[in-house]
C-alpha positions in Angstrom: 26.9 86.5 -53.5 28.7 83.3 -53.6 29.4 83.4 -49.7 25.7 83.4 -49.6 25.1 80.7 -51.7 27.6 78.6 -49.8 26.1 79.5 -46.3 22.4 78.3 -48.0 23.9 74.8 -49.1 25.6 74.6 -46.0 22.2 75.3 -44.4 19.9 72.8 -46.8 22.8 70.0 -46.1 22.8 70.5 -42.5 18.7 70.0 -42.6 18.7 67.7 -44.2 21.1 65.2 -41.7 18.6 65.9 -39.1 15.5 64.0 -40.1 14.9 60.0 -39.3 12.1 57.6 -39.7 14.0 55.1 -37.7 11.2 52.2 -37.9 7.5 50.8 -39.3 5.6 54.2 -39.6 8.2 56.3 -38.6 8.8 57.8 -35.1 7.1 55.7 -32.3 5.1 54.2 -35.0 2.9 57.2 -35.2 2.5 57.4 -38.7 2.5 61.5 -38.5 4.8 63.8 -39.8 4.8 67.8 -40.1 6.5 67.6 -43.3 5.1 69.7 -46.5 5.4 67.0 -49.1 3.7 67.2 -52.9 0.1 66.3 -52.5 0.7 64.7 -56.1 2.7 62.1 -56.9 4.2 62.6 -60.6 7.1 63.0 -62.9 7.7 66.9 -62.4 8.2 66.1 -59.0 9.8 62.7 -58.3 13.1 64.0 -57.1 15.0 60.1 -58.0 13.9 56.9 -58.4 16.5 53.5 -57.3 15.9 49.9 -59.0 16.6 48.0 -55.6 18.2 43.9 -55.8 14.7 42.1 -56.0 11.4 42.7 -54.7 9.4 43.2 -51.4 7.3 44.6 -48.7 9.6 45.8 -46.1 9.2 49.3 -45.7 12.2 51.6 -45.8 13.6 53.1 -42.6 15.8 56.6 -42.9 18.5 57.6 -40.5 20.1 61.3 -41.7 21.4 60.7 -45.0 21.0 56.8 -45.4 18.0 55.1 -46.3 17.6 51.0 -45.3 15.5 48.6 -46.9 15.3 45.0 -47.6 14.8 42.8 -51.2 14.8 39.3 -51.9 16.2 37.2 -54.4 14.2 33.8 -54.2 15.9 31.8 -57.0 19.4 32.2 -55.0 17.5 32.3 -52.0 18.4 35.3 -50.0 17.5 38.5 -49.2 19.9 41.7 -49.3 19.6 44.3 -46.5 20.4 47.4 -49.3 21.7 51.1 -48.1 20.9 54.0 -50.3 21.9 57.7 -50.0 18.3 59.2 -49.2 19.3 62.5 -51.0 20.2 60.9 -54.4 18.9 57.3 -54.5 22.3 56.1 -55.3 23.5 52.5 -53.9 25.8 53.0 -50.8 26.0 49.0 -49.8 24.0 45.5 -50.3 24.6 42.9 -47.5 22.7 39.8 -48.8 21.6 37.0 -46.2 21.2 33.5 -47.1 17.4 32.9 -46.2 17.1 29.2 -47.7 13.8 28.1 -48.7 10.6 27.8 -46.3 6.9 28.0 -46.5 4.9 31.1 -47.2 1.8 32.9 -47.5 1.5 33.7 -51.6 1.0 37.5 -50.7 4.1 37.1 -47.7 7.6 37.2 -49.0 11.0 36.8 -47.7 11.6 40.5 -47.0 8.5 41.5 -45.3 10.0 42.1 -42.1 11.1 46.4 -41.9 14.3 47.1 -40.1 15.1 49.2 -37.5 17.9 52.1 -37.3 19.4 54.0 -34.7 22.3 56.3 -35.0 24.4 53.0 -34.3 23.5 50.6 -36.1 20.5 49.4 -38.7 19.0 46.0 -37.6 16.9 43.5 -39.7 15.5 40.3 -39.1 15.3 37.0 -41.1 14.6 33.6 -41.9 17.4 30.7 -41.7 15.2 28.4 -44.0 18.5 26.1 -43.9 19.1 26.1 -40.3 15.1 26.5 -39.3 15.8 29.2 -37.0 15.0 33.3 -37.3 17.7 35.7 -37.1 18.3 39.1 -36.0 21.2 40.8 -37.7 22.9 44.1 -36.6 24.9 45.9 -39.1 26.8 49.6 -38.7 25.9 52.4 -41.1 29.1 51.9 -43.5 27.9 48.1 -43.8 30.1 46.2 -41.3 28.8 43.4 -39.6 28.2 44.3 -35.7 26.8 40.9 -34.4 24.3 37.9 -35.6 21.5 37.0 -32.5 19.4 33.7 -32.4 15.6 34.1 -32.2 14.8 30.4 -32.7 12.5 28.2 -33.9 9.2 29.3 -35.5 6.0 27.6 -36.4 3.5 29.5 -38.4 0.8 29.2 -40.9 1.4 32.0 -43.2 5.5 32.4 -42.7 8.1 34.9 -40.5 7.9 38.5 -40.2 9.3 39.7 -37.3 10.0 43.6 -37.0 12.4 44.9 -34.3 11.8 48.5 -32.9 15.0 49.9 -31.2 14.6 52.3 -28.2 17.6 53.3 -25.8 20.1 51.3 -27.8 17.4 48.5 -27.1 16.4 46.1 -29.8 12.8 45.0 -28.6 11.5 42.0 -30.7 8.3 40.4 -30.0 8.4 37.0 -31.5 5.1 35.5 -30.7 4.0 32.2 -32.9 1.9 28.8 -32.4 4.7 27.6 -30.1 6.6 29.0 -27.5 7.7 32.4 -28.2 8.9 35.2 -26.1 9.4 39.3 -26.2 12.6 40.5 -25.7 15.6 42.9 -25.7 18.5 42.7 -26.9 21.5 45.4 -26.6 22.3 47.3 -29.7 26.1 47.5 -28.9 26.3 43.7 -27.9 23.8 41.7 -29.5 23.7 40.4 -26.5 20.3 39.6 -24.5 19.1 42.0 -21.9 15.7 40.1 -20.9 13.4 38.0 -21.9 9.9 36.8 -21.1 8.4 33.5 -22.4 5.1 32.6 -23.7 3.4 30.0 -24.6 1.8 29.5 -28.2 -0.9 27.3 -27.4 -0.8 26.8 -30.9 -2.7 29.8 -31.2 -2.7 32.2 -34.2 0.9 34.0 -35.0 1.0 37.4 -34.2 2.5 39.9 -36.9 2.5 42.7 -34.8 5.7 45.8 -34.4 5.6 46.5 -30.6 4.9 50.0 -29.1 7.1 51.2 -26.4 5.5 53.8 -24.7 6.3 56.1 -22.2 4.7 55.6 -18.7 5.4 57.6 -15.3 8.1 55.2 -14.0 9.4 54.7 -17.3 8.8 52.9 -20.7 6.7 49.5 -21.1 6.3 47.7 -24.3 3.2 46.8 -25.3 2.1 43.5 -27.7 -1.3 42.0 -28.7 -1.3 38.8 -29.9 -4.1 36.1 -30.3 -2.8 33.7 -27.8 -2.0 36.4 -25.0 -4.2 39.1 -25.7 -3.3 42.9 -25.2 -0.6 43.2 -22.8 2.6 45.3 -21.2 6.1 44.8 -20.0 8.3 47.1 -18.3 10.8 47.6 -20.4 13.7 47.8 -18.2 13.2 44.2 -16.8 10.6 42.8 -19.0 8.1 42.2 -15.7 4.4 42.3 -17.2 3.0 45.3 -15.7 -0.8 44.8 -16.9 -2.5 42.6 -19.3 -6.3 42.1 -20.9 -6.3 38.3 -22.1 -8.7 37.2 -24.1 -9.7 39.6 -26.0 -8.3 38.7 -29.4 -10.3 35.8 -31.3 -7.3 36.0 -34.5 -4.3 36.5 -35.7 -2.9 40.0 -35.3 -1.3 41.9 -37.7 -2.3 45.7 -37.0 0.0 47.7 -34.6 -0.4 48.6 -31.2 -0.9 52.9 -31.6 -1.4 55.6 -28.8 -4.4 57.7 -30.6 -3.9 60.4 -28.3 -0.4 60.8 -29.5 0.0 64.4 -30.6 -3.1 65.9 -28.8 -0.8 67.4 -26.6 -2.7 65.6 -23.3 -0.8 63.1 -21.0 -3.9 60.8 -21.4 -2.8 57.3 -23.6 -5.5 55.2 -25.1 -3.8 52.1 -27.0 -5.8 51.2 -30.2 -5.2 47.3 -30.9 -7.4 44.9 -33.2 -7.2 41.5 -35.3 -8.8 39.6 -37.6 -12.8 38.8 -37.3 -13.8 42.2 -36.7 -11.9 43.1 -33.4 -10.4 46.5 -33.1 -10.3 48.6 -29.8 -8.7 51.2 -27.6 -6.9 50.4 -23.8 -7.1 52.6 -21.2 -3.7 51.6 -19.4 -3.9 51.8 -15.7 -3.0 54.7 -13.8 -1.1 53.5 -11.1 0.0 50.1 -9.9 -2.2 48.1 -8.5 -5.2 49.5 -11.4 -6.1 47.0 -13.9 -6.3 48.1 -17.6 -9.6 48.5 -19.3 -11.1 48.7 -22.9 -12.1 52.5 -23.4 -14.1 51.7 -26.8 -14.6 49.1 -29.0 -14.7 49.9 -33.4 -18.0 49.2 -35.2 -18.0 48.1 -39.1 -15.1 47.3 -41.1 -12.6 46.7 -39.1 -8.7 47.0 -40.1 -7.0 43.5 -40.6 -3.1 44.2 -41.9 -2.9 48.3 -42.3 -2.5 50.2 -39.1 -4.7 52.9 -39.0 -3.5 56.5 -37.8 -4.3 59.2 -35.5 -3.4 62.5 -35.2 -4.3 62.7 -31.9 -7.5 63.7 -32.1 -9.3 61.4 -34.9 -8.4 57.8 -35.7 -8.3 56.9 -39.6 -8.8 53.3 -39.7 -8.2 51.6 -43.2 -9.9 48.0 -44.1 -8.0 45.9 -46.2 -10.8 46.2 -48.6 -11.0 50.1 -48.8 -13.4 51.4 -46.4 -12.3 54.6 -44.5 -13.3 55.5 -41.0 -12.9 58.5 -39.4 -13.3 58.0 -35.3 -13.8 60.5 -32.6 -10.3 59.3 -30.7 -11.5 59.4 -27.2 -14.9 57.9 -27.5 -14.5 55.8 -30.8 -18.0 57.7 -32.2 -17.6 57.1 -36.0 -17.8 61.2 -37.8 -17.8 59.5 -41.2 -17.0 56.5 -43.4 -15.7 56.6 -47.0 -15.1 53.6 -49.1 -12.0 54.3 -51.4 -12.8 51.9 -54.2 -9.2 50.3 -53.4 -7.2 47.6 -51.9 -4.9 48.3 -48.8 -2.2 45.8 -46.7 0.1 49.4 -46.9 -0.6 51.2 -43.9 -2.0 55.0 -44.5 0.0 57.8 -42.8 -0.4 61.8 -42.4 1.9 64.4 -43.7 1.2 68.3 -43.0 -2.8 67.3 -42.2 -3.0 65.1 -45.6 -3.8 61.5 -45.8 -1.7 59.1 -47.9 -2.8 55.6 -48.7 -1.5 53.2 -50.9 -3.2 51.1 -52.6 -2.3 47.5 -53.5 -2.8 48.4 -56.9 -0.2 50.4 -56.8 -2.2 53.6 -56.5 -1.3 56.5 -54.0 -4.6 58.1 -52.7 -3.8 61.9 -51.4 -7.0 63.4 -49.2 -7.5 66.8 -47.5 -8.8 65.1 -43.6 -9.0 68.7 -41.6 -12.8 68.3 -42.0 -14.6 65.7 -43.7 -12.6 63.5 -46.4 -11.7 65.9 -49.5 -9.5 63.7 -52.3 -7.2 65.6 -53.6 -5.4 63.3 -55.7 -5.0 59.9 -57.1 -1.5 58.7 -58.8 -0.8 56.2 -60.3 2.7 54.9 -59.4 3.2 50.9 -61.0 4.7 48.4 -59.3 6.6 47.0 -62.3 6.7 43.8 -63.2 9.0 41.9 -60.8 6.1 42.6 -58.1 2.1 42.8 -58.8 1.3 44.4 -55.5 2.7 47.3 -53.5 2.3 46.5 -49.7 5.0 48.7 -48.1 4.4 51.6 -46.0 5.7 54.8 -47.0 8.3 56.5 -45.2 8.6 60.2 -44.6 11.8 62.3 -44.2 13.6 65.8 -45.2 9.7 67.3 -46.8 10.1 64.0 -48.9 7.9 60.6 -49.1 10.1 57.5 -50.2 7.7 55.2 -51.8 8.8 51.6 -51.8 7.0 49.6 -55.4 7.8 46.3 -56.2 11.6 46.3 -56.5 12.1 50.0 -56.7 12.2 53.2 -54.1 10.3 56.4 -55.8 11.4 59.3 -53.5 8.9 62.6 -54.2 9.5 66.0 -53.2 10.5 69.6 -53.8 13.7 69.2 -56.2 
């Protein structure tokens, strides 16, 4: 009996190390996990809850056992890149960074930006506000400082927020502003930089955006969208542009770069992109070299403006920041039905086991049934708290758990 209940612990532990959601909406910023979590949110089933240094809107990022997330502190003007243990909510390490002082949107703060984790290192970027210059920090998973890499200078309206995605022990930034900015890579092992291709701002709009690395037939490109350059891709081995659509976006842009088709189980790719003003729209990449890229359909109504909507491959869920849900047909963009949610969203929405979870600024988490038409099954109310009035972080999804990030705390829900 007790050799059996060793071998099941053993089991449950060893399952538990296996699950990541290493960046912004979890694996290849899909937004989509098969994970049976609680479909509501409440006492009998919040498994721990962690008070973390100061407020945010980062979202937390999971590798194995260790959760990452980022707070600030603005009256001693840093911002603390915190480790928890995922299974307990207990503090592992705190690393602050000395941010200074710099202009900001009243709804930005100075831990917006979500880091990135591989099974190296966890990397966060960051304002200088003393020096003027953003910062990309890598740090190893007991806390130890790996390396410290310059971004540079910044110019924007509404304040930084930069998120780094990390694929093959690449750090790909794309750091796109008024003036001249650049997407990159940088090695995880080095911090040193492994290309770089410049742009110039124009003094355009700033572009918010976490890049998509995608896999292609003689590779993986990255792809950005941003209101100076348009939609666009680099190969990401050498950071050559491999196809562009300029033009095409009259804002800022804030919504991610998503494959729709991602989980339909076809090789077909259809990159959903938007901004503000009403823009959002799907790119057919070209097929071969030499092809030029093409807009497959273009989003009617309320478009999205900050949450990235999701796709289980073969419908699109597309959020507007003031609470109107779309459902759309993922290869021709034809709209199956609309539902306004009575709600405000900047938190992106993301599926788990078939189910819809959006949360709302309010604080609210809104649980619907989307195998047919929308079925809400739920909605809890969660409470910032009072160091925060708004809850703007995505969600992150891990071990059959959902790690809510309010205010200055991390709610984790799940089978106890």
């Amino acid at each position: 009996m007790k050799t059996g209940l060793a071998l099941s612990l053993i089991l449950s532990l060893s399952a538990f190390s296996k699950e990541t959601w290493p960046r912004f909406r979890g694996e290849s910023g899909n937004g989509v996990s098969t994970a049976k979590i609680p479909t509501t949110l409440e006492k009998g089933n919040l498994v721990w809850s962690a008070k973390l240094p100061g407020p945010g809107s980062s979202s937390p990022v999971i590798w194995e056992d260790k959760l990452f997330v980022t707070s600030e502190n603005r009256d001693k003007k840093t911002i603390a890149l915190v480790c928890l243990d995922a299974k307990s909510g207990k503090t592992a390490w705190n690393k602050p960074l000395a941010v200074g002082d710099y202009h900001l949107h009243r709804f930005n703060n100075t831990a917006a930006a979500s880091p990135a984790v591989n099974d190296k290192a966890v990397v966060v970027s960051w304002f200088d506000g003393i020096a003027s210059k953003a910062m990309l920090s890598a740090f190893d998973h007991s806390g130890s400082k790996l390396w410290d890499f310059e971004i540079g200078n910044v110019k924007t309206q509404h304040g930084f927020n930069l998120q780094p995605v990390i694929h093959n022990d690449q750090v790909v930034v794309a750091h796109i502003h008024m003036e001249d900015g650049f997407v990159g890579a940088v090695s995880v092992e080095s911090g040193k930089e492994t290309w770089k291709t410049k742009f110039k701002g124009n003094g355009e709009k700033t572009s918010y955006i976490t890049p998509l690395v995608r896999k292609t037939d003689n590779g993986h490109e990255v792809v950005v969208a941003s209101h100076a350059q348009g939609v666009f891709a680099l190969d990401f081995a050498t950071g050559k542009e491999t196809w562009s659509l300029p033009g095409t976006m009259k804002q800022r842009t804030i919504v991610s770069p998503i494959d729709v088709l991602a989980g339909s189980g076809s090789d077909d790719c259809l990159i959903a992109v938007g901004c503000k003003s009403g823009v959002y729209f799907t790119v057919r990449p070209p097929a071969k070299k030499g092809d030029a890229a093409e807009i497959a359909w273009r989003m009617k109504g309320k478009t999205p403006y900050v949450p990235t909507p999701v796709s289980n491959g073969e419908t699109v869920f597309a959020l507007s920041d003031g609470g109107v849900l779309a459902a759309l047909d993922a290869r021709s963009g034809n709209e199956k039905w609309t539902r306004q949610m009575q709600a405000n969203f900047y938190a992106s929405p993301i599926i788990a086991d078939g189910k819809l979870y959006a949360l709302t600024r309010e604080g609210e988490m809104i649980i619907a049934d989307i195998s047919g038409t929308y079925k809400e099954l739920s909605r809890c109310p969660l409470s910032p708290g009072p160091e925060a009035k708004w809850a703007d972080a995505t969600p992150a999804i891990a071990h059959n758990k959902i790690y809510v990030r309010l205010g200055a705390r991390i709610d984790c829900f799940g089978p106890k």
